[in-house]
N, C-alpha and C positions, 0 to 999 in steps of 0.2 A: 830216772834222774833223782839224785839225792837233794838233797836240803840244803849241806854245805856249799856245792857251787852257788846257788841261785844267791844264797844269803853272803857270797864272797864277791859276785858278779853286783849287787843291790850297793855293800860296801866301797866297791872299787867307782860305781856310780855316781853315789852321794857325794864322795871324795873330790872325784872331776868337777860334778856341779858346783859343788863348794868353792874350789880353785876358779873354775869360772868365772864363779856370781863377784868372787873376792877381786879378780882384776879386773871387771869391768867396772864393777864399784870405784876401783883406786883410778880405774882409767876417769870415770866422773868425775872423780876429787879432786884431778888434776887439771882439769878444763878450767879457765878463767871463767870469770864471766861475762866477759866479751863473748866469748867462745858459744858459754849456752846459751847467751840468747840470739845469736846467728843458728845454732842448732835448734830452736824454739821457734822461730820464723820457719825454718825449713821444714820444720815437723809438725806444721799446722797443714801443708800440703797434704800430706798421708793419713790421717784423723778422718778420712774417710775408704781405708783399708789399713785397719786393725788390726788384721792376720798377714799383712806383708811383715817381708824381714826389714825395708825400711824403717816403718813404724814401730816395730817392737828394737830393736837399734838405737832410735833417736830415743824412747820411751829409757832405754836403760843410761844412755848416755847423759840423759836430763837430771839421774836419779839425785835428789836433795835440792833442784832447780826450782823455788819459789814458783813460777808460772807452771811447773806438770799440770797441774790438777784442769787449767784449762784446756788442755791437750785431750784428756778424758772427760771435761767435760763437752768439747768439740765433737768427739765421737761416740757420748751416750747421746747427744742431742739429735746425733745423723742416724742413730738406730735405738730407738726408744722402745724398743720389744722384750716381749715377754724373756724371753733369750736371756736379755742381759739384766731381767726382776734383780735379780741378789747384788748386781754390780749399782747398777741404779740405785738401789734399796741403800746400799752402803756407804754410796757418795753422797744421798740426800740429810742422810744422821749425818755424817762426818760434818758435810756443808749448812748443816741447817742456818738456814737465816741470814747465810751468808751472800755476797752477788754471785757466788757459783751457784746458788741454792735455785733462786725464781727461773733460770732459761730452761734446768734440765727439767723442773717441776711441771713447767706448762705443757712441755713437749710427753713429760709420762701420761698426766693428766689427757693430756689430747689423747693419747693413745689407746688410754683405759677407758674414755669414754664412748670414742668410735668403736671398740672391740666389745662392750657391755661387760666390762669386768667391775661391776657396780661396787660391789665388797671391796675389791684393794682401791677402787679411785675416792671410797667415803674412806679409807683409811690413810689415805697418800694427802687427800685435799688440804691446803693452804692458801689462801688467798692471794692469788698471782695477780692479781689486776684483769682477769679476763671474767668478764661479765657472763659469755655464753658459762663458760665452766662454773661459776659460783651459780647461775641458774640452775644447771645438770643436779650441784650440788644439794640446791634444795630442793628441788623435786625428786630424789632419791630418800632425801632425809624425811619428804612428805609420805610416806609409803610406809613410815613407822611408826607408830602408837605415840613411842618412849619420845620419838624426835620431831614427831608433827608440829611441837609449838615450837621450835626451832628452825623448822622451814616457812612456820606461818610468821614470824616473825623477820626472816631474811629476805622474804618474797615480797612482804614491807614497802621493806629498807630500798630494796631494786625497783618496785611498782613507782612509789613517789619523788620522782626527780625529774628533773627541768629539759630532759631530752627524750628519745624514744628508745626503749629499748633492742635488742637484737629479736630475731624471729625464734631465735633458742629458747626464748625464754616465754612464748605464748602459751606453751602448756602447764607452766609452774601456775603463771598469773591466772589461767583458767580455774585449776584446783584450787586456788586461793580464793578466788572468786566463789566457786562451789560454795567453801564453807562460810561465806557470810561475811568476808574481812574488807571488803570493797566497800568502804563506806561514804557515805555521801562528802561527810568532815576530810575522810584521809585524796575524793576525789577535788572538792576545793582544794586544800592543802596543796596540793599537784598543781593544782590550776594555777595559786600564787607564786610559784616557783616558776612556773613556767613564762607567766606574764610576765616577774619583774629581771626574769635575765635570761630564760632557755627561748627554746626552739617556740616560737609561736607559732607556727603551722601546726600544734598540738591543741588549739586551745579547741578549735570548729570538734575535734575528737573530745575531748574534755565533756563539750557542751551537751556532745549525746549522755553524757553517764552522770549528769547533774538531775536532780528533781525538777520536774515540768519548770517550778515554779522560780527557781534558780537559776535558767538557762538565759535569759536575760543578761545576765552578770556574766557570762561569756561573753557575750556581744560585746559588754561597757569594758571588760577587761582588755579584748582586742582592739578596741577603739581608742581607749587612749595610751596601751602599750603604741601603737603607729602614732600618735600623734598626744601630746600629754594637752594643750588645749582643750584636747573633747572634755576635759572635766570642767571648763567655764561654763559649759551648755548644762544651765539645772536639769534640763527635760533628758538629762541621762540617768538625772538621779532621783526617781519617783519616790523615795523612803517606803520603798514595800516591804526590804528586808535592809533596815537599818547599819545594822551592827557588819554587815558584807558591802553594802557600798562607802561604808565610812573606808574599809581597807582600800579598797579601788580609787576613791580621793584622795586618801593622804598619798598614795603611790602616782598618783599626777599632781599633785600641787608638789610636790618635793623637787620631780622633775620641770614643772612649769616656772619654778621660781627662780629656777638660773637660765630659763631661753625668756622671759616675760617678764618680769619682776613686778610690774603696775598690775598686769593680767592677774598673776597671781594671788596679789592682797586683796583685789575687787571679789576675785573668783572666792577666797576664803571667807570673804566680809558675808557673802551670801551665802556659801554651803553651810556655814557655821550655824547657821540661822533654821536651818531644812534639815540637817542630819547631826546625830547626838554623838559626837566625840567624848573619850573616854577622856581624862587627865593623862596618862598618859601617850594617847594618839595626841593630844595638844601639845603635849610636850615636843613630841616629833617633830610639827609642824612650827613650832614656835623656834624653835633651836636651830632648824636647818631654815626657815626664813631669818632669823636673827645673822646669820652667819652669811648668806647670802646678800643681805643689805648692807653690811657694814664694809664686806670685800668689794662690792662696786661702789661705797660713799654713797647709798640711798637719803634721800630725805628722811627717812620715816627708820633708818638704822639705830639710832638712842631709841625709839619708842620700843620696838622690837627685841632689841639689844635686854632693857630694863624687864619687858615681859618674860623674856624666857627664862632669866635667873630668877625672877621669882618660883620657876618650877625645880630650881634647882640648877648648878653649874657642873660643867666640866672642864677639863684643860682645853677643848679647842673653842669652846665658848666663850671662858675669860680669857682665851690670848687674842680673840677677835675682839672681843670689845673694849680692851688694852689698844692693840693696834687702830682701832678706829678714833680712840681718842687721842693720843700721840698724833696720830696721821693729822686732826684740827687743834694740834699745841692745847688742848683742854689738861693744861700740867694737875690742876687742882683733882679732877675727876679721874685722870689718871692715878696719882698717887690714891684715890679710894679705890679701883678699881684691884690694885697692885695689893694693896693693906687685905683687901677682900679674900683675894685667892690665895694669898699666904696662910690668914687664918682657918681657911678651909681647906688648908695643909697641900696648897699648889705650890709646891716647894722648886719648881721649877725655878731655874736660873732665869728666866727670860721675866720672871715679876719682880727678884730680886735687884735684876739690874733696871727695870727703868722706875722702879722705888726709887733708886737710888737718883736717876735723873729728874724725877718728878720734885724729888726737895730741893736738890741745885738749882731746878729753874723756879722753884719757889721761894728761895732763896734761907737754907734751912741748910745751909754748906758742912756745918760738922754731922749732921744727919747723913747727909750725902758721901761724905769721905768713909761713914763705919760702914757704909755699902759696897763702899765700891773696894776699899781694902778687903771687906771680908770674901769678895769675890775674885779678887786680884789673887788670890792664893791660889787659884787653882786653874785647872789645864783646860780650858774649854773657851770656846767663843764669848761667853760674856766675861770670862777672867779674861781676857785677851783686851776686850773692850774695858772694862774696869779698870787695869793697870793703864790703859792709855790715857781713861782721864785721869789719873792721878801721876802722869810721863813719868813711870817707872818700866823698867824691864820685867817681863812676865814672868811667871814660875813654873817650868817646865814639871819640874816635881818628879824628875826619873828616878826608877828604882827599879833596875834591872832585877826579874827572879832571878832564885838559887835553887836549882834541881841540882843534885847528884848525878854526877854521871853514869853512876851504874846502874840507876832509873832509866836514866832514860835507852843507856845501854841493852836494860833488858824490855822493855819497848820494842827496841828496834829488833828485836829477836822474835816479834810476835809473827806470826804467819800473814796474817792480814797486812803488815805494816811490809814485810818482804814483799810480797805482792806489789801491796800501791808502789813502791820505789820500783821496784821492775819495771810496772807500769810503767812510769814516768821515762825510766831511762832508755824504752820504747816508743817516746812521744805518743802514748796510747794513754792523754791522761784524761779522758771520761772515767773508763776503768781504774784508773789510780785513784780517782776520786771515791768513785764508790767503792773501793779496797779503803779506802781511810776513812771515811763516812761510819762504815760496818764497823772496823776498830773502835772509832771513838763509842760506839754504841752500848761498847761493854767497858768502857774505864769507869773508874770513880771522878771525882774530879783533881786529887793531885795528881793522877795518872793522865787527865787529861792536859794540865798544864805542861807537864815534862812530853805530851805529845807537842804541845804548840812549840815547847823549843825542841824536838826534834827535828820539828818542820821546816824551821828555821836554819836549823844547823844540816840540812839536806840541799835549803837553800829555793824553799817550796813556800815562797811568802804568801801568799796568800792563806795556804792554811795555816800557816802563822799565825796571820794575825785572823782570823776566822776562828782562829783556836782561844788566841786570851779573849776576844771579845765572848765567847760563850763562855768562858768559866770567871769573866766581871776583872781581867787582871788586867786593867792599861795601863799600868805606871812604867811598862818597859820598853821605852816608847825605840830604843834600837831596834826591837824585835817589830812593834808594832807600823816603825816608819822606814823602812829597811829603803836602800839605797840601789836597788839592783839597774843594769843596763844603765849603768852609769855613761860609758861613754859615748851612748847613741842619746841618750836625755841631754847630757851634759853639751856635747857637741853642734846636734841639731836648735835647743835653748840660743844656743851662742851666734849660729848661722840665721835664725829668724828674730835677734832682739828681743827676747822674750824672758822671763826672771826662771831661771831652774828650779828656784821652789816653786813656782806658781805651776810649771811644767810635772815636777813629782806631785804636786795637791793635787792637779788634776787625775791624774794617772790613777795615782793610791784611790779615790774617789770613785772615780769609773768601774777600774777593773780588781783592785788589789794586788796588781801585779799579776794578775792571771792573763797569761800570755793568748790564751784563746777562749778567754770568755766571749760569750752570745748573749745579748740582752734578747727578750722579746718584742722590741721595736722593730731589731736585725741589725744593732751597734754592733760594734766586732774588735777583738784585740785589745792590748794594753788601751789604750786613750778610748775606746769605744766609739770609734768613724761609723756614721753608715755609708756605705756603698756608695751614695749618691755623692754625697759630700767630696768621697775620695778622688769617684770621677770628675766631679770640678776641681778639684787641688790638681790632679795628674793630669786635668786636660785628655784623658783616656781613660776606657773600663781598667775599673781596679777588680781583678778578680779576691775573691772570699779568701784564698789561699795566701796573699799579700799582704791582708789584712790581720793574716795570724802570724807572720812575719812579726819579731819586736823592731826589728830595726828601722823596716819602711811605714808599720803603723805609728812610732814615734816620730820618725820624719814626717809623715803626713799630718798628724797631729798635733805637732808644735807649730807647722805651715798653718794649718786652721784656726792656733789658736794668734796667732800673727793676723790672719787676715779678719779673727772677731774685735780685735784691738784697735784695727785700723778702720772698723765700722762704727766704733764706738768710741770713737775720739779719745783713743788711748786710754780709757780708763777701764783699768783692770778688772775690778768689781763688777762690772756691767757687762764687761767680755767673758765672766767667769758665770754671771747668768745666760749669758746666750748660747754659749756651752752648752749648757743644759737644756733651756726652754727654743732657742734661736733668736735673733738677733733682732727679727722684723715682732715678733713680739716682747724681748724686752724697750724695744723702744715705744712700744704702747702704754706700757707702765710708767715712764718718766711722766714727771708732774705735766699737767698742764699747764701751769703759769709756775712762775719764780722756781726759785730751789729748793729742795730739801735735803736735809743732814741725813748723809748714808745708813747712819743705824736707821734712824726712821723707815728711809727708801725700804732696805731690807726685811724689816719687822713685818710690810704693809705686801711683798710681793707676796700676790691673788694664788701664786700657783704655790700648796706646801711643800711641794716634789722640790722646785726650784729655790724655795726657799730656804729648806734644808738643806741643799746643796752647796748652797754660797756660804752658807754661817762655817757648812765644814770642810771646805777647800777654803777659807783664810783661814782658818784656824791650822789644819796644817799646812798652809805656807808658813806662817811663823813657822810652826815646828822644822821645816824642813829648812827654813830659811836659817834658825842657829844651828841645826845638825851640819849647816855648808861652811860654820865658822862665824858666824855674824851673830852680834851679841843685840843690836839695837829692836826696837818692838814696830811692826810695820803699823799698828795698828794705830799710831800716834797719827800716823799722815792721814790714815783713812776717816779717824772720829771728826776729825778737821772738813773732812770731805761733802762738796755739796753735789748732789746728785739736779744736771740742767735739763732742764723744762725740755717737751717733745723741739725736735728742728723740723 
């Protein structure tokens, strides 16, 4: 055989392939993408044969499809072998740090670990979140000279925490152990972790690895972790080792002074006497008693109140002792209270504005109006409140950005940003999230703004406005207060009597328009229902899937906020805390006797979750309430408002 056939038969090949590779390409190019991604669904079927002609098919026909790379990553995850090192290897550089990056990582790592290929799994590791691996990791790294103080230092970090660890990891903490790092200091340290939130079935284990003479101080830690009263019992606290039971005191008086409060000042009057607190352990104790007395109206709340700012203030210290003097009209002590945290640079609006009311009612009215104008300027709940007492309309202050479209244009050409909109228009938006999440992670921040109005202009509020609030940009309050499901808000508002800004504040508030957010309670959906809730509105189980529904979570949810209106004798304000906190407790908080003026009421509700809540669903009800065409300031009827005594 000569040379020239074979190198004529190679050219005539190349040629074919070429023509091939070229129309199946064009055939790609020509798919919509409707098309790929019904081809994308179908080809997540086969990602577990690789070498079928299905799979290598759907693979070419995807080719420039924003989601491939999950395809591949589907099926390096179902075959994580040596086999496919170099394909693995290439997807992990390409993908680094990206959400393709952690599933195929874990799944190598597992691999290289159960196989003992020690060398590439210390060269592959990343920190996946898997505890057994990052253990593997430092008892490999223990076994080197160069990298011992790098395993004795991670073995640490894994040793001292508030849970138990995996049985992976008994042999690192042994060698650790060997060399001496098990100290008595780093086994308390564990111990206080574990008392003041982890797993206490650890402490009785703790106890064996304390010094004779310390083991004691297990016992008292277990004892008043179950129960924070054991710290009134002096005969728990023999002062044999001072400076270790003062920690185990202040971590029950802290907790004793919101189930006791009498218990707790007697219990402190006496330990204080037995065991030598630091200035700053008094501090503790003075700050979170102070705050504690004045949110239930203690007697002894000015005495406490006055102690702790002598150690020094902070913002939840003076807005409690603010609130507790407003709460008894003390206007005089208020305005010092107010002049105080200003000068110690509490720039916060909420000392600003009852300045401004402390001189009205002390009757210093031109003092009072440079308040409340100077606050009236601006977009926030005390300017809301500021412009009402001076019945003026608020100042919304919009100032929509100005990105370039071709910013944002080239943005949307980013890999990761093709991704998350894939996502999305998969209703697969965990993953869109963390595809956008990853993006934002490498912008600068104008890169980031022209992301928020991308978001927007996709029509993905929430990242929107998730997006100006990280980079401090509110003034574009279109973007910020977006109007979406209009006609299931708008309609459902209408069929239960209810104000449709009051209906959007809540919504924006809740969810941000994230159609399938999950609180941790187990809220769910636009308006944030739980489960329970829905099945009394529905009179039937509401299944999870319903709830992610916009249209029936806003039906239900307007229905709810209807029936907190009508528990709460139409007043909106009080329907928009039980929202939040529930109804049977905010009618705990209405006064006891006579009325009180709603800013007050509000300033003084106990819970800060709830109380945050209310200040910023009326503030955007105004907003949403002129975004509807209505120029007037609702806040005029509310300053007016007297919040009535329990019924």
């Amino acid at each position: 055989m000569t040379v020239e056939p074979v190198i004529t038969r190679y050219l005539i090949w190349l040629v074919v392939f070429i023509v091939l590779k070229s129309q199946v390409s064009l055939a790609a190019s020509k798919l919509t993408l409707e098309q790929q991604r019904t081809l994308f669904i179908e080809a997540e079927a086969f990602t577990d044969k690789p070498n079928s002609k299905a799979y290598q098919s759907y693979m070419q026909q995807l080719d420039g499809y924003p989601l491939k790379p999950y395809l591949e990553l589907k099926m390096l995850t179902t075959f994580p072998f040596m086999a496919n090192k170099a394909q693995i290897e290439a997807f992990l550089i390409k993908y680094d740090s990206s959400p393709l990056d952690r599933p195929l990582r874990k799944k190598w790592l597992s691999y290289l670990q159960k196989h003992h290929h020690d060398e590439l799994f210390i060269a592959s590791y990343r920190d996946v979140g898997d505890t057994q691996l990052t253990c593997r990791y430092a008892e490999l790294l223990m076994k080197d000279e160069d990298t011992r103080a790098k395993a004795l230092k991670l073995a640490e970090t894994l040793w001292v925490v508030a849970k138990s660890q995996p049985k992976a990891c008994d042999s690192l903490f042994k060698d650790w152990q060997k060399q001496g790092k098990r100290t008595s200091e780093l086994v308390w340290k564990r111990l206080i972790k574990v008392a003041q939130g982890g797993n206490q079935t650890l402490i009785p284990y703790l106890k064996t690895l304390l010094p004779q003479e310390q083991k004691y101080l297990a016992d008292l830690w277990l004892k008043v972790r179950r129960s924070p009263s054991q710290v009134s019992r002096l005969s728990n606290f023999p002062n044999k080792i001072s400076n270790l039971e003062t920690e185990i005191a202040i971590y029950g008086l802290k907790r004793l002074v919101w189930q006791d409060r009498d218990l707790a000042l007697r219990t402190w009057d006496e330990l204080s006497k037995r065991l030598v607190f630091t200035k700053e352990q008094q501090q503790q104790i003075f700050h979170r008693f102070a705050v504690a007395l004045a949110l239930s109206n203690h007697e002894q709340a000015d005495l406490w109140l006055e102690k702790a700012i002598e150690f020094g203030i902070d913002s939840e210290l003076s807005r409690w002792h603010l609130a507790h003097v407003i709460r008894k009209k003390d206007w005089q002590h208020a305005l010092d209270v107010a002049d105080y945290a200003i000068e110690q640079g509490g720039i916060d609006n909420v000392f600003r504005y009852w300045q401004a009311i402390a001189y009205k009612q002390l009757g210093a009215d031109e003092l009072a109006e440079q308040g409340f104008q100077y606050l009236a300027k601006q977009r926030h709940y005390y300017g809301f409140l500021a412009s009402a007492q001076l019945s003026v309309n608020t100042s919304l202050n919009n100032k929509p950005v100005q990105v370039p479209q071709a910013e944002i244009d080239l943005l949307m050409s980013e890999p990761a940003a093709q991704r998350a909109f894939e996502f999305r228009a998969l209703d697969r938006n965990l993953s869109a999230r963390r595809e956008w999440y990853y993006l934002q992670s490498n912008l600068d921040e104008q890169q980031k703004v022209a992301a928020a109005v991308l978001a927007d202009q996709q029509g993905w509020h929430a990242q929107a406005i998730f997006g100006f609030a990280r980079v401090g940009y509110l003034d574009d309050l279109d973007k910020r207060f977006p109007m979406p499901f209009d006609n299931e808000v708008q309609a459902n508002a209408e069929k239960n009597d209810i104000d449709v800004a009051w209906a959007y504040a809540i919504a924006r508030r809740e969810s941000s328009f994230m159609a399938d957010a999950a609180s941790g309670a187990g809220a769910l959906g636009l308006m944030q229902l739980m489960p329970g809730t829905a099945h009394y509105l529905a009179k039937k189980k509401v299944h999870r899937k319903v709830l992610f529904d916009p249209q029936q979570n806003v039906e239900l949810g307007t229905q709810y906020m209807r029936y907190l209106l009508d528990k709460m004798d139409n007043n909106p304000v009080l329907a928009t805390a039980s929202y939040n906190a529930g109804w049977r407790k905010v009618k705990e908080w209405q006064p006891e006797t006579g009325t009180m003026p709603l800013d007050v009421w509000i300033e003084t509700i106990p819970y800060k979750e709830t109380r945050n809540y209310v200040k910023a669903v009326l503030a955007y009800q105004q907003i949403y309430h002129q975004h509807l065409g209505n120029k007037d300031n609702m806040f005029q009827d509310w300053v007016k408002m007297q919040i009535a005594p329990k019924s």
